[in-house]
C-alpha positions as CSV (number, residue, x, y, z in Angstrom):
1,X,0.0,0.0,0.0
2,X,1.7,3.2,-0.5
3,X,0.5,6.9,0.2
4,X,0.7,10.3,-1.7
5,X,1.5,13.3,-0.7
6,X,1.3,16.0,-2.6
7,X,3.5,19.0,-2.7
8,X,2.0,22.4,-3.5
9,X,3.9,25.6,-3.6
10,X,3.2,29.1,-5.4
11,X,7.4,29.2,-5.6
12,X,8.7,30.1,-9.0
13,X,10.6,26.7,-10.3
14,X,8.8,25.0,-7.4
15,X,11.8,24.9,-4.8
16,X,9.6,23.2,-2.2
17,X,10.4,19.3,-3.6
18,X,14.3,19.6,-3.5
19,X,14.0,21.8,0.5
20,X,11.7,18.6,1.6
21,X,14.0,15.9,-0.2
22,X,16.8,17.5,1.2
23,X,14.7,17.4,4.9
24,X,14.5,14.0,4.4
25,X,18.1,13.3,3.8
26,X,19.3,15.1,6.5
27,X,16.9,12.7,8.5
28,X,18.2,9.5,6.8
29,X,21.4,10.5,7.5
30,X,20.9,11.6,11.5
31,X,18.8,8.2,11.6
32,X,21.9,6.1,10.0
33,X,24.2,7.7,12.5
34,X,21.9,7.0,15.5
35,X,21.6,3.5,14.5
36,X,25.6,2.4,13.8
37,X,25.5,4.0,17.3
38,X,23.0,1.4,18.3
39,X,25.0,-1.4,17.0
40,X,27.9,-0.5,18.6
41,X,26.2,-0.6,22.2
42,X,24.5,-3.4,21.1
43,X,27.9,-5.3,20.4
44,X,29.5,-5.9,23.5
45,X,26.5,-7.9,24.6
46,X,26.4,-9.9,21.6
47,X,30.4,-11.2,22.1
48,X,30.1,-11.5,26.3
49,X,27.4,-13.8,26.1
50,X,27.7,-15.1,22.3
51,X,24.4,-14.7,21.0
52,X,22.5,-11.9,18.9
53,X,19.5,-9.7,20.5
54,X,16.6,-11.7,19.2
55,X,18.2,-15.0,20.9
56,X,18.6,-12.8,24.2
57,X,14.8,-11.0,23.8
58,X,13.0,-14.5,23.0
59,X,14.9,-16.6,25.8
60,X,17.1,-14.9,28.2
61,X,16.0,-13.3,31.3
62,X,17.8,-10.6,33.5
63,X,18.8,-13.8,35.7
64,X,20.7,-14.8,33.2
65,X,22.9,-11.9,32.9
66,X,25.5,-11.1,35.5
67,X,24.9,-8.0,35.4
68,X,21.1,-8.8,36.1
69,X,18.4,-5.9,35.7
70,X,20.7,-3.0,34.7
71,X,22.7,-5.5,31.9
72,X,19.3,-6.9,30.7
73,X,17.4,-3.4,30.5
74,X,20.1,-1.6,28.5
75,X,20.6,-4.3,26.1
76,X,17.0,-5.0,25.3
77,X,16.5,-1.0,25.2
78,X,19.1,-0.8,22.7
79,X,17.5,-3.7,21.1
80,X,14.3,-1.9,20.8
81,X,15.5,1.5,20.0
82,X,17.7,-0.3,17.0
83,X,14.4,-1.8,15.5
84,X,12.2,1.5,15.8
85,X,15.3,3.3,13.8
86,X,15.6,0.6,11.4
87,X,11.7,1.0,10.9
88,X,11.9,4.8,10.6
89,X,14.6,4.0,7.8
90,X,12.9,1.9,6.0
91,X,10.0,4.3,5.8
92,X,12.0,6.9,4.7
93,X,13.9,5.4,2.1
94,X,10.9,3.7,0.5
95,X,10.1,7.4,-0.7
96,X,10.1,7.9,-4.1
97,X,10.2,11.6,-5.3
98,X,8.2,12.7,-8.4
99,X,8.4,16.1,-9.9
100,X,5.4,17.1,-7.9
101,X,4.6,14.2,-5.8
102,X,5.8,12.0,-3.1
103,X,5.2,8.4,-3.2
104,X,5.1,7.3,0.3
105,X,4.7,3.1,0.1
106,X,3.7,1.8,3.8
């Protein structure tokens, strides 16, 4: 299913498209950054206790950890925070940009 949005502007040469591309990219590129960042708090879990995060979410506990609560509640907050930015991503790079029309595919 995908979603249009229309872009309307009264600007000579319609300058509107490239300002709210360029919006988007900027955002992309913030949302790339935040996300590497995710990975690399994410990674130290991973290699102490040698599995990934959807092993640890599905199966582990914060028993299991020996850092108990504060180990368990960081990594499956980073866990969570990774997928909501890998969503936000996704959304953002399914845009396709028309000369007066944005293709937004959900």
């Amino acid at each position: 299913m995908s979603t249009t949005l229309y872009v309307k502007s009264n600007k000579v040469g319609n300058k509107v498209l490239p300002l709210v591309k360029s919006a988007i990219d900027a955002e992309i590129t913030q949302l790339e950054l935040a996300l590497e960042m995710a990975f690399k708090r994410i990674s130290p879990f991973e290699e102490k206790y040698k599995t990934g995060p959807e092993y640890f979410i599905t199966n582990m506990t914060a028993e299991d950890l020996d850092g108990n609560d504060d180990e368990y509640i960081n990594w499956a907050g980073e866990y969570k925070l990774k997928l909501k930015l890998e969503d936000k991503l996704r959304q953002l790079r399914e845009i396709e940009y028309d000369k007066d029309v944005f293709l937004l595919n959900n």
